[in-house]
C-alpha positions as CSV (number, residue, x, y, z in Angstrom):
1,X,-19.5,3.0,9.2
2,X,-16.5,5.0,9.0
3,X,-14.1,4.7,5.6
4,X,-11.1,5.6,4.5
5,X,-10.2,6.9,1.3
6,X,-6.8,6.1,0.2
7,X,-5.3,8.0,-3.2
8,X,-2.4,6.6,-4.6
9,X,-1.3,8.7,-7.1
10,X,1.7,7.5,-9.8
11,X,3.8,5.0,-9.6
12,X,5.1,5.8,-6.1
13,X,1.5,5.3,-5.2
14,X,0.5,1.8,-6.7
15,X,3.7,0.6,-4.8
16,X,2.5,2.0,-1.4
17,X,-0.9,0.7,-1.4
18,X,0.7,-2.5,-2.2
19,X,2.8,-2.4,0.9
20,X,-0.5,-1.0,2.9
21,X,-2.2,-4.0,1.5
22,X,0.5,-7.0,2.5
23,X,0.4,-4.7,5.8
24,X,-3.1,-5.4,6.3
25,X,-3.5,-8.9,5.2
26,X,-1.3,-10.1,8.1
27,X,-3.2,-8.6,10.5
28,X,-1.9,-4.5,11.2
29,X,-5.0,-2.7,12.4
30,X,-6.3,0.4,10.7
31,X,-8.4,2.0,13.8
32,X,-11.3,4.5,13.4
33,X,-12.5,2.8,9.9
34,X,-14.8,0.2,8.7
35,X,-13.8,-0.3,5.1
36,X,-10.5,0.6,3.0
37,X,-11.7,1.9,-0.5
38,X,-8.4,2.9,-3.0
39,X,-8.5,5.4,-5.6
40,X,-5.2,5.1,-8.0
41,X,-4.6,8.5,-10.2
42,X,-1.7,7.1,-12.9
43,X,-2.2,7.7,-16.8
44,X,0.2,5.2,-17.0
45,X,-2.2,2.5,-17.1
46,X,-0.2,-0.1,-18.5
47,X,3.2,-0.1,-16.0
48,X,3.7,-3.1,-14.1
49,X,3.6,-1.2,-10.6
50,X,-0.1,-0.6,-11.1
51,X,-0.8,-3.9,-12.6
52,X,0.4,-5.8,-9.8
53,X,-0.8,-3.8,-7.4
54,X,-4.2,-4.0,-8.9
55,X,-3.8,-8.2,-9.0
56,X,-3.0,-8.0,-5.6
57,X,-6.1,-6.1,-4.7
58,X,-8.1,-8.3,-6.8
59,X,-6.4,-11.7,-5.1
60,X,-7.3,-10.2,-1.5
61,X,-11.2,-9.9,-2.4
62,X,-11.5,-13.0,-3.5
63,X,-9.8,-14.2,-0.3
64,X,-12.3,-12.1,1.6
65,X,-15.3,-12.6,-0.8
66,X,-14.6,-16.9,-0.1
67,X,-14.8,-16.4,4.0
68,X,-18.5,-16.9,4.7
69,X,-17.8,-15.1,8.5
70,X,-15.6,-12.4,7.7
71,X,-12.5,-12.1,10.1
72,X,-12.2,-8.8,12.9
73,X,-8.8,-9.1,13.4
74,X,-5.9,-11.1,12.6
75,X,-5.2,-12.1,8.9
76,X,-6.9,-10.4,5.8
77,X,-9.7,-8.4,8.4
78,X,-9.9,-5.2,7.2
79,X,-12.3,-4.8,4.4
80,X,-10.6,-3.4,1.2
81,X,-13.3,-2.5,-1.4
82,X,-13.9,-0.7,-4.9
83,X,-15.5,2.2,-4.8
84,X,-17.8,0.9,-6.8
85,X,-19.0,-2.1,-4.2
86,X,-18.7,0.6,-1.5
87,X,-21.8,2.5,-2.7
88,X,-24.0,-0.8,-3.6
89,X,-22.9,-1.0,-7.4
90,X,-23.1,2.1,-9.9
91,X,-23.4,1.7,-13.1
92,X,-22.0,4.9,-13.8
93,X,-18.1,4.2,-12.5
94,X,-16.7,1.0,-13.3
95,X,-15.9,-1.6,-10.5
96,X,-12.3,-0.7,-10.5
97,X,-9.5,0.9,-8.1
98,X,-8.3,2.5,-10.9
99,X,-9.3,5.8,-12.3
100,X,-8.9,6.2,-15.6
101,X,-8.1,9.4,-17.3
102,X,-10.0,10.7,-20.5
103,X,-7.8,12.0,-23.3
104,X,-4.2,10.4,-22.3
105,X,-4.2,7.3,-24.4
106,X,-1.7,7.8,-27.6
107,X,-1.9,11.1,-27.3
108,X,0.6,14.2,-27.0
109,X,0.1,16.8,-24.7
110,X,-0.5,19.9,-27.3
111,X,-3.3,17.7,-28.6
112,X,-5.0,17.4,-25.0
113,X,-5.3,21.0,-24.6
114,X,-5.3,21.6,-28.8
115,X,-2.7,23.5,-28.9
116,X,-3.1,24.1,-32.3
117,X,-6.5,25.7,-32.4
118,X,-5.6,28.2,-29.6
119,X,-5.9,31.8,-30.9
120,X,-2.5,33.4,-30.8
121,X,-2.1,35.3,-27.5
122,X,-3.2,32.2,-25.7
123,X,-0.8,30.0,-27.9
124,X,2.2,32.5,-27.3
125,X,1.1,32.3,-23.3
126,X,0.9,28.0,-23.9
127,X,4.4,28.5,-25.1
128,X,6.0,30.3,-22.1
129,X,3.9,27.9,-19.8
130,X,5.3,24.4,-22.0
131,X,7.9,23.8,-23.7
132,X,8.1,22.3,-27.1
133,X,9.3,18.9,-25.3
134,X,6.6,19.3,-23.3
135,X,3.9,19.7,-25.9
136,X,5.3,16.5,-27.3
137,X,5.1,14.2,-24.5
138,X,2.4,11.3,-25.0
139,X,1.0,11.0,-21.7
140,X,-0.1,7.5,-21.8
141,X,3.7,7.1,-20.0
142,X,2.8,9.3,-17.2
143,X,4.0,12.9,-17.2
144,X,7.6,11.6,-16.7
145,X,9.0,14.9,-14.5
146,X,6.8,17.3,-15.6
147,X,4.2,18.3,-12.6
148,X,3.5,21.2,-15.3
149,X,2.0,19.0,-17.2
150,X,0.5,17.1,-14.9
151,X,-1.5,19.6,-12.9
152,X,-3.4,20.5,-16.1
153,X,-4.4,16.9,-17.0
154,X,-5.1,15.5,-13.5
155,X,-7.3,18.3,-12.5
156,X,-10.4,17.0,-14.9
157,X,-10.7,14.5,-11.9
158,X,-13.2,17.0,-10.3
159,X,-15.6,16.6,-12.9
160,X,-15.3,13.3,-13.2
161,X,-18.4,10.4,-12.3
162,X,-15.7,9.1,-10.0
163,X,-15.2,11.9,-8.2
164,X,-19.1,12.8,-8.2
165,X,-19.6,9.2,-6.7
166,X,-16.6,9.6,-3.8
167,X,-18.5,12.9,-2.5
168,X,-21.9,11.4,-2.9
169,X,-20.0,8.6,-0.5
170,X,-18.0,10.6,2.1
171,X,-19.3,11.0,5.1
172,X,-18.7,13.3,8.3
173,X,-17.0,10.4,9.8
174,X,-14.7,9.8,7.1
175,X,-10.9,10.3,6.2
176,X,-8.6,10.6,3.6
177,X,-5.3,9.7,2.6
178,X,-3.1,11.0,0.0
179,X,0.0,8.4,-1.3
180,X,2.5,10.8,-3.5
181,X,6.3,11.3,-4.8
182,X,7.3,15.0,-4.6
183,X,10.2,14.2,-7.5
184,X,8.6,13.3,-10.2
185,X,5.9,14.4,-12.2
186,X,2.2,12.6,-11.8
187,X,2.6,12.0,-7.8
188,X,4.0,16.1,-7.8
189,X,1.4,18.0,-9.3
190,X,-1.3,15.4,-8.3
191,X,-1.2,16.1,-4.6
192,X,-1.9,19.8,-4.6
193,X,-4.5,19.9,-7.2
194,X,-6.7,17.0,-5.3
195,X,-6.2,18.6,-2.7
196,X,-6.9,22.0,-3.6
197,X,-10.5,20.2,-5.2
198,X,-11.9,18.1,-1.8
199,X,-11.0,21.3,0.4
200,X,-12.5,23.6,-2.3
201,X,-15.2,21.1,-3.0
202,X,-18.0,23.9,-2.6
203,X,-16.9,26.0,-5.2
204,X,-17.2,23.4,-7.5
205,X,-21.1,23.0,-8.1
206,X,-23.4,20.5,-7.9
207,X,-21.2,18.4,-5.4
208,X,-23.5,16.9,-2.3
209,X,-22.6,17.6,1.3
210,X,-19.6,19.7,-0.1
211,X,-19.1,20.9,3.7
212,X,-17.8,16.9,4.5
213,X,-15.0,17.3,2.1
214,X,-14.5,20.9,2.9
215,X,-13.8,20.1,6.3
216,X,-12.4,16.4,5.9
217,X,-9.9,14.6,8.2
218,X,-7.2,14.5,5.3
219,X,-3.4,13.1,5.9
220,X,-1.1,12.7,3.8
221,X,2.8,11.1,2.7
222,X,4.7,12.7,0.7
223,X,7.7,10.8,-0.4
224,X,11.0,12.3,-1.3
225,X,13.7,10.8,-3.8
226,X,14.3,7.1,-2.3
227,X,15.7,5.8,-5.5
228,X,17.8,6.7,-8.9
229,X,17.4,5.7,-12.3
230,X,20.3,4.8,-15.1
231,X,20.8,7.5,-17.8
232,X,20.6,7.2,-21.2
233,X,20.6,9.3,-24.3
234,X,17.0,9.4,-24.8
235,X,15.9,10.1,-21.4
236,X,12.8,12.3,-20.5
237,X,13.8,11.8,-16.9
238,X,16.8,13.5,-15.9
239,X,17.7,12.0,-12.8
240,X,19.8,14.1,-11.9
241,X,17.1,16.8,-11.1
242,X,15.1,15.0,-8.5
243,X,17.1,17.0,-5.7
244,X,16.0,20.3,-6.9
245,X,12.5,19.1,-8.1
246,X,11.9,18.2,-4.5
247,X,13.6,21.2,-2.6
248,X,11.0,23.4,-5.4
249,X,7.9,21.5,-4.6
250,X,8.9,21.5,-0.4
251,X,9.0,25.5,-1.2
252,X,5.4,25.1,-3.1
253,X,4.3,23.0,-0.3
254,X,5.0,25.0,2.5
255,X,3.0,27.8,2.1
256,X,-0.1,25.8,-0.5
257,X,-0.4,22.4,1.1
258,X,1.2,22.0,5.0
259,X,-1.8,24.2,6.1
260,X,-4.7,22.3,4.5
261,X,-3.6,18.9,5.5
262,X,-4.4,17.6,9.1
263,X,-1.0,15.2,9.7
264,X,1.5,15.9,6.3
265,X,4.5,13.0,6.4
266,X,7.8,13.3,5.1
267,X,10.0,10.5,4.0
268,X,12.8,9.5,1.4
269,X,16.1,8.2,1.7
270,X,19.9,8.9,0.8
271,X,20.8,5.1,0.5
272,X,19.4,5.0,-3.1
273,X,20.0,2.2,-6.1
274,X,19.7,2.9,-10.0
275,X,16.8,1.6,-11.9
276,X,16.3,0.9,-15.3
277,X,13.9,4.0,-17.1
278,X,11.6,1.8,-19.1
279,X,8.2,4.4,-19.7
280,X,6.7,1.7,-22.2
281,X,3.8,-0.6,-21.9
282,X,4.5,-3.2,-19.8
283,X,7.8,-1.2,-18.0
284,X,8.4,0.9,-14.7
285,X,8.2,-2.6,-12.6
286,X,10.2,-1.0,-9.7
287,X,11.6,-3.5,-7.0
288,X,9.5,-3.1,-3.7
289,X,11.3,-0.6,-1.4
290,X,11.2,-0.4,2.4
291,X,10.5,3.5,1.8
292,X,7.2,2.2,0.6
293,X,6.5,0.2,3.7
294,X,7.1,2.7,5.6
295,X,4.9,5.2,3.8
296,X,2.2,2.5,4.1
297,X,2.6,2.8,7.9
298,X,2.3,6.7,8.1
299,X,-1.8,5.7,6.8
300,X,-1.8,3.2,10.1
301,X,-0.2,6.3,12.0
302,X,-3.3,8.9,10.9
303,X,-5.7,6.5,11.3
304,X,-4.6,5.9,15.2
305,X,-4.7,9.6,15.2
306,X,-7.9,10.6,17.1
307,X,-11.1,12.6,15.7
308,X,-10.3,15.4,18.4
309,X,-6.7,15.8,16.9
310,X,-8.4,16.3,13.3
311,X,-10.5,19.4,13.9
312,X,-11.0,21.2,10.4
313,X,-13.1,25.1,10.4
314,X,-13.8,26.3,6.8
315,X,-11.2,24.1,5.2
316,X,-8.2,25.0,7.8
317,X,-7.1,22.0,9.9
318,X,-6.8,23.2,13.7
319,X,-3.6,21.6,14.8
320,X,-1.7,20.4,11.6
321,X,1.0,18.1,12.1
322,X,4.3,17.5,10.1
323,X,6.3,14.0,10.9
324,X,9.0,11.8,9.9
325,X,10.0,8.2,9.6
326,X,13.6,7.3,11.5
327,X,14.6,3.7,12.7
328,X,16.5,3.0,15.8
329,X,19.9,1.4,14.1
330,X,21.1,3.1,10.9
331,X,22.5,0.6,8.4
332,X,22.4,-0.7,4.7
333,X,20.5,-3.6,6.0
334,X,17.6,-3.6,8.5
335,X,16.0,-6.1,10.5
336,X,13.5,-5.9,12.9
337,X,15.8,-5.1,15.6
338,X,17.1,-1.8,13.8
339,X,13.4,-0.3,14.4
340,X,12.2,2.1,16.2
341,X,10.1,1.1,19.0
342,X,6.6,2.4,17.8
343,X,7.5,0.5,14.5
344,X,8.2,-2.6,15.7
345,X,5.3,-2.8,18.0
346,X,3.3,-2.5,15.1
347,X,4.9,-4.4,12.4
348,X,6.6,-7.2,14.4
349,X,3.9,-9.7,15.4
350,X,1.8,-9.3,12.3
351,X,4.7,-9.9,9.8
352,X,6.2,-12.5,11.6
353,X,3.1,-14.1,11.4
354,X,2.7,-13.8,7.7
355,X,6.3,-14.7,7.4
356,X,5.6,-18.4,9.6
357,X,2.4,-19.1,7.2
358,X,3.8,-18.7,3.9
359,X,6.6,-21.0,5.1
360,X,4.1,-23.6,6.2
361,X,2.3,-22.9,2.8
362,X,5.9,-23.8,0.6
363,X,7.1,-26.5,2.7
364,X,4.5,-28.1,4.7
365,X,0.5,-28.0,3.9
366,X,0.5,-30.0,1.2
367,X,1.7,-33.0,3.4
368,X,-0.2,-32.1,6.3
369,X,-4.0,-31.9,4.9
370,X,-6.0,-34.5,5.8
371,X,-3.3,-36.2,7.7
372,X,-2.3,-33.9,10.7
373,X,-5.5,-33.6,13.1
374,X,-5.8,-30.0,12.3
375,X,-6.7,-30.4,9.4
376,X,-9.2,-33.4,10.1
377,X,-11.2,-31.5,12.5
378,X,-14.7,-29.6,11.1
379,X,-14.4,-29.1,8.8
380,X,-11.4,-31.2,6.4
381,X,-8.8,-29.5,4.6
382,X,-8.8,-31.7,1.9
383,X,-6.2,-31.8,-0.9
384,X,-9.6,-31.0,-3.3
385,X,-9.9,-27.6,-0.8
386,X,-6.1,-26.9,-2.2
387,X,-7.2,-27.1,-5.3
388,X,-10.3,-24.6,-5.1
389,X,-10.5,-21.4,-6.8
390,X,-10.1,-19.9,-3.0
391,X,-6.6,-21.4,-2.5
392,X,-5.6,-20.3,-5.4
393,X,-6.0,-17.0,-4.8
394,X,-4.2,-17.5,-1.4
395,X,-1.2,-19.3,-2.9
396,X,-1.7,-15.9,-5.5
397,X,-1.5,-13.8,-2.6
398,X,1.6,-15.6,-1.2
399,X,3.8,-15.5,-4.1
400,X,3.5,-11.8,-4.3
401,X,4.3,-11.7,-0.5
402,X,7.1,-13.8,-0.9
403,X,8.0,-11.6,-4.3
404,X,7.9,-8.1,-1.9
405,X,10.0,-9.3,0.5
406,X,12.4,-10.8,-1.9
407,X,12.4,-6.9,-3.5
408,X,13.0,-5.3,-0.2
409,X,16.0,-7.6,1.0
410,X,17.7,-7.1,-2.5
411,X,17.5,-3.4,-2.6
412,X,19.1,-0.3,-1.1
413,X,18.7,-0.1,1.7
414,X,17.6,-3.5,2.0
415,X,15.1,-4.8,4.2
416,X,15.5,-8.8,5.4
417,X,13.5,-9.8,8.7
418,X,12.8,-12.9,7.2
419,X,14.4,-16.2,6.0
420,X,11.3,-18.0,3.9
421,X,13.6,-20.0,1.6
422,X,15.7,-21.4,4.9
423,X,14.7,-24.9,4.7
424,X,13.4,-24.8,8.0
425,X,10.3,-23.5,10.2
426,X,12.2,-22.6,12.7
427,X,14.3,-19.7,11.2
428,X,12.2,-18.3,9.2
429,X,12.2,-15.2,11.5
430,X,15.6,-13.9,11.5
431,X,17.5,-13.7,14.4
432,X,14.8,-15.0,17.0
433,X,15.1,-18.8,15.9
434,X,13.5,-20.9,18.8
435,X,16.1,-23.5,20.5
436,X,15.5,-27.0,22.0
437,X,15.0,-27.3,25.2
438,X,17.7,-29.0,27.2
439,X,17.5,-32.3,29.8
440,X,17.1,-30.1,32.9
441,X,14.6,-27.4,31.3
442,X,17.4,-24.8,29.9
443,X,17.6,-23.9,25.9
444,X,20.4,-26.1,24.5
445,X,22.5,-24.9,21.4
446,X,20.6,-27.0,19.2
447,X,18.9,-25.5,16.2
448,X,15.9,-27.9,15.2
449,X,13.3,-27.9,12.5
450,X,10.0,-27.0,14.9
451,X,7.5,-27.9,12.2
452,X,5.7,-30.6,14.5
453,X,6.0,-28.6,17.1
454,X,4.4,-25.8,14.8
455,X,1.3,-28.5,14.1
456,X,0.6,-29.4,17.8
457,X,0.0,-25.5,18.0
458,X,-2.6,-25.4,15.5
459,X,-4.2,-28.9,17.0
460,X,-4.7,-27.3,19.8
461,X,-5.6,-24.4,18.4
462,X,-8.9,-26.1,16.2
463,X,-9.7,-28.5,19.2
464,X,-13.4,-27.9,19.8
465,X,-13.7,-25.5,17.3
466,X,-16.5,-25.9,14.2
467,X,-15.4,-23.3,11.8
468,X,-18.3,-22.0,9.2
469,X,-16.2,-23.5,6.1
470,X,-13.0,-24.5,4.5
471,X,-12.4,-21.6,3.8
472,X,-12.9,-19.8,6.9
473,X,-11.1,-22.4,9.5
474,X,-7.7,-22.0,6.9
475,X,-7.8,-18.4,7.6
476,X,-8.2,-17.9,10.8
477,X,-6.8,-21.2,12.0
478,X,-3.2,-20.3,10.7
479,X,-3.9,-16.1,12.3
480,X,-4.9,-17.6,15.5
481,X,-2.3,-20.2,15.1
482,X,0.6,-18.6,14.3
483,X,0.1,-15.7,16.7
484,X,0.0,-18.4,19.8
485,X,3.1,-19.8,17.7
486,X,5.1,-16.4,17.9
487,X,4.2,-16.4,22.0
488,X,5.1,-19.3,22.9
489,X,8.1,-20.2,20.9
490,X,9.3,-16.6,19.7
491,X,8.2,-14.7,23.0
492,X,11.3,-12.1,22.3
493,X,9.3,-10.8,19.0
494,X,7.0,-9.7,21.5
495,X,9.3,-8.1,23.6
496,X,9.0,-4.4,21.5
């Protein structure tokens, strides 16, 4: 069984593995893989990015964990799992996505490395290395610009039971992915310094099978400034500096990453919107950003990427490769025609899917169930199944669809493919709205409402099927129903 190992590291992180994970739920295939299992690096254990990203990982295992035959393809198929679960339960890491980092909490940065009780030639050298602003950072904010900083704290990963339990996991078969923000400060000097432990992994002692990391099939994004933040008087981030942060780290990069990664990608945009700086508890809740999506979609690119392409000898990748995202249309708004081909072929079913089942969900399933003959056949959707723990975590996992999508189409560049709020079945895919069929066989004019139409689809869909529960008919019913949907009545979706 072949997994892939996803780091998300910082805030910029959290927000791409939530894209990755609305990717997957609505059916994008990850190839030569078994099993997603995420590691998040953020000391900022308290922003909202990583919170919700951490409910939404939670909402998608209990949608898998309530499926007594898990699905292959289509909606919520590929198994996302803790590391934890993924090696049988340990009671030495804690069944979390999230690592957590020892000695960030409350605390300033010249207590972490004690500045204080350094002799003083090594607290002169501290001082070139930090400055006094620097000592006095508390990282339990993150280390807010400064990869200096960060690089020093993030590298106790190595010893840590985590990171003792990943190599014990990883296997000859196995990749790895690495989700970063070259601007900033924990995604900056997090990338280099994991990678500079899994290809050195057997110089680090007492790490099994260090060759498999050594030689791992590692990709990686590395996401360049894709948004602004409003200044204030108090600031720690300068925004201002984000430009020359990234062109410094590109210069870094060049000659002490691109060679150890297999596939490195590049992304960021010049379209870019102001958010608030909140580094408190409870803050840095950043709207979702098609950047991120598209980040997300540079992990589906490596993992279509095959093992013969990945060759690594003593910790030197073969044939590295160094790519970029473009669409097809520039503009301030996209839609799905404004992709690029390879984009849309991926993306374009899958989402539209989504998009058609969380409309049903708003504005019709609560009428049909019980009533419709779908939902009568083996077994019943019943209105007490809509009120199980299981639904709930689907109608969960829907509003925080519905909340991404909302993000991306109010943002810069926005992102809008979808109408889920139209009132109307029929338009909830934007710009491919299925007509009435005329008295002589043409397409009239005439805009309808399609959701019977939408219903005879699933009928037939669940006629002489016996599904294993309620559970598993509701998920794969509305996948195999709504993909049928989009070719029948949306066929130019399909046409990428």
């Amino acid at each position: 069984m072949a997994k892939l190992f996803v780091f998300a590291i910082g805030g910029t992180g959290s927000r791409v593995l939530k894209a990755l994970t609305f990717l997957l739920a609505s059916g994008v295939k990850l190839n030569n893989t078994d099993e997603v299992i995420p590691i998040v690096l953020d000391p900022h254990a308290t922003n909202d990015d990583l919170l919700r990203t951490k409910d939404l990982l939670r909402e998608y295992g209990n949608i898998r964990a309530g499926m007594q035959t898990k699905p292959t393809s289509g909606f919520f198929s590929t198994e996302i799992k803790t590391l934890n679960r993924s090696i049988g339960g340990n009671a030495t890491i804690a069944d979390t996505y999230v690592f957590e980092l020892q000695g960030v909490q409350q605390e300033k940065f010249r207590d972490y490395i004690n500045y204080e009780g350094l002799d003083g030639p090594s607290k002169a050298f501290a001082s070139l290395l930090f400055s006094e602003e620097n000592l006095e950072t508390k990282m339990d904010i993150g280390f807010v610009g400064n990869p200096n900083i960060g690089s020093t704290v993030l590298n106790q990963f190595r010893y840590s039971d985590v990171f003792q339990a990943f190599a014990e996991n990883f296997g000859a078969n196995d990749r790895i992915f690495i989700v970063s923000s070259i601007f900033g400060g924990t995604g900056a000097a997090g990338f280099p310094i994991l990678l500079k432990n899994i290809r050195g992994a057997q110089a680090i002692g007492q790490i099994p099978n260090p060759a498999f990391l050594t030689n791992a099939k590692i990709g990686a994004v590395s996401v360049m400034p894709y948004f602004s933040l409003t200044t204030n008087d108090n600031k720690l981030i300068d925004p201002a500096s984000f430009i020359a942060k990234t062109k410094a780290a590109l210069n870094y990069y060049q000659k002490g990453v691109n060679p150890s990664v297999n596939a490195l990608y590049y992304i960021g945009d010049d379209q870019t919107k102001a958010y608030t700086y909140d580094p408190g508890a409870g803050g840095q809740k950043n709207e979702a950003h098609f950047v991120e999506m598209a980040s997300a979609l540079a992990i589906v690119d490596f993992m279509n990427m095959d093992d013969s392409s990945l060759a690594v000898t003593n910790g030197r990748p073969a044939n590295p490769v160094y790519k970029e995202f473009g669409i097809e249309q520039d503009g301030i708004s996209i839609q799905l025609g404004n992709l690029a081909a390879a984009t849309k072929q991926l993306i374009s079913l899958p989402l539209s899917k989504m998009a058609l089942f969380s409309t049903y969900l708003s504005q019709r399933l609560r009428q049909a169930a019980g009533t419709v003959q779908w939902s009568k056949a083996n077994p019943t959707i019943s209105t007490s199944f809509l009120n199980s723990g299981f639904f709930n975590s689907v109608k969960n996992f829907d509003t925080a669809f519905r909340q991404w999508l909302s993000e991306m189409r109010e943002n810069k560049r926005s992102f809008e493919p979808f109408l889920l709020d139209a009132g109307n079945l029929g338009h909830t895919v934007r710009g491919f709205e299925p007509k009435k069929k005329g008295i002589f066989g043409g397409e009239s004019d005439v805009k309808l409402d399609i959701v019977d139409d939408f219903d005879q689809t699933l009928n037939k869909t669940a006629e002489g099927k016996a599904y294993g529960s309620e559970a598993d008919k509701f998920i794969q019913l509305f996948s195999e129903g709504t993909d049928q949907f989009v070719r029948e009545r949306l066929p130019k979706v399909m046409d990428y």
